[in-house]
N, C-alpha and C positions, 0 to 999 in steps of 0.2 A: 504494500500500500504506500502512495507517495505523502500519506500525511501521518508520521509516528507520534508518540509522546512527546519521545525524544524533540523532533522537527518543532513540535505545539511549547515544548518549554523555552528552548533555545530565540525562539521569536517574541515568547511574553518574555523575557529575560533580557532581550534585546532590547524592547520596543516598550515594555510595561516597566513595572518599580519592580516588580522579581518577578522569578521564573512560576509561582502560582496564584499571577496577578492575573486572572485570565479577565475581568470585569470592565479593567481600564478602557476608555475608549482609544488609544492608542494602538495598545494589544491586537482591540478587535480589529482594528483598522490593516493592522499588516500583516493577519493571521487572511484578511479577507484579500488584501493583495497578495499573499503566493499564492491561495487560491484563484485565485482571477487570470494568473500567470500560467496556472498548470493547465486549468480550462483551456485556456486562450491557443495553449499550445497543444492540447489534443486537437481541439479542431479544425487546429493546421492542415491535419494528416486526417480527420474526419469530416467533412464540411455539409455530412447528410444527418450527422446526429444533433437530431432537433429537441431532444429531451437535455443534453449538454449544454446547447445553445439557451434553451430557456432559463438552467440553472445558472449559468454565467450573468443571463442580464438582471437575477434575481438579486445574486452575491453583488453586482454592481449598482444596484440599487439600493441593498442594505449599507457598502458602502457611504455611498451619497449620501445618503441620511445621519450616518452617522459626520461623517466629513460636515455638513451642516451645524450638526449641534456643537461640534468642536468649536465649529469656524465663530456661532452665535455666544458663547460661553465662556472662551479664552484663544482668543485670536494666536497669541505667541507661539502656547500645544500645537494648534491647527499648521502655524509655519511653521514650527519642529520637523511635525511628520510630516509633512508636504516634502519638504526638501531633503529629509531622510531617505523616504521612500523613491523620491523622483517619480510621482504621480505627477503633479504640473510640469510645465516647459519651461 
């Protein structure tokens, strides 16, 4: 499976205040971009799987919303992970 424990700690560990901060909106944010990443690249090589396609624009909606309340909340957070991640240009 491409998403372990291991993978899920190392990202809140990264990205949250510790590795069983799974709540932060930070966490979620980047646990939801290697997902979006792994998606994006099955469907490279898939471009008939429409059940994949629709979970991708779900995870990039949950995204979005969260990216919002950051952005509504504490502006600073919001440019942290923005430019951590390299989701904007």
């Amino acid at each position: 499976m491409y998403l372990t424990s291991e993978i899920k700690k190392e990202i809140f560990g990264k990205h949250g205040k510790s590795n069983t901060d799974t709540g932060s909106s930070e966490g979620q944010i980047a646990l939801f971009s290697y997902r979006i990443n792994h998606l994006t690249e099955h469907l490279k090589s898939n471009k008939k799987d429409y059940s994949t396609e629709r979970a991708l624009v779900i995870l990039v909606g949950k995204r979005r919303r969260l990216l919002n309340y950051l952005k509504d909340n504490d502006i600073s957070r919001y440019r942290a992970i923005i430019k951590e991640l390299g989701i904007r240009k």
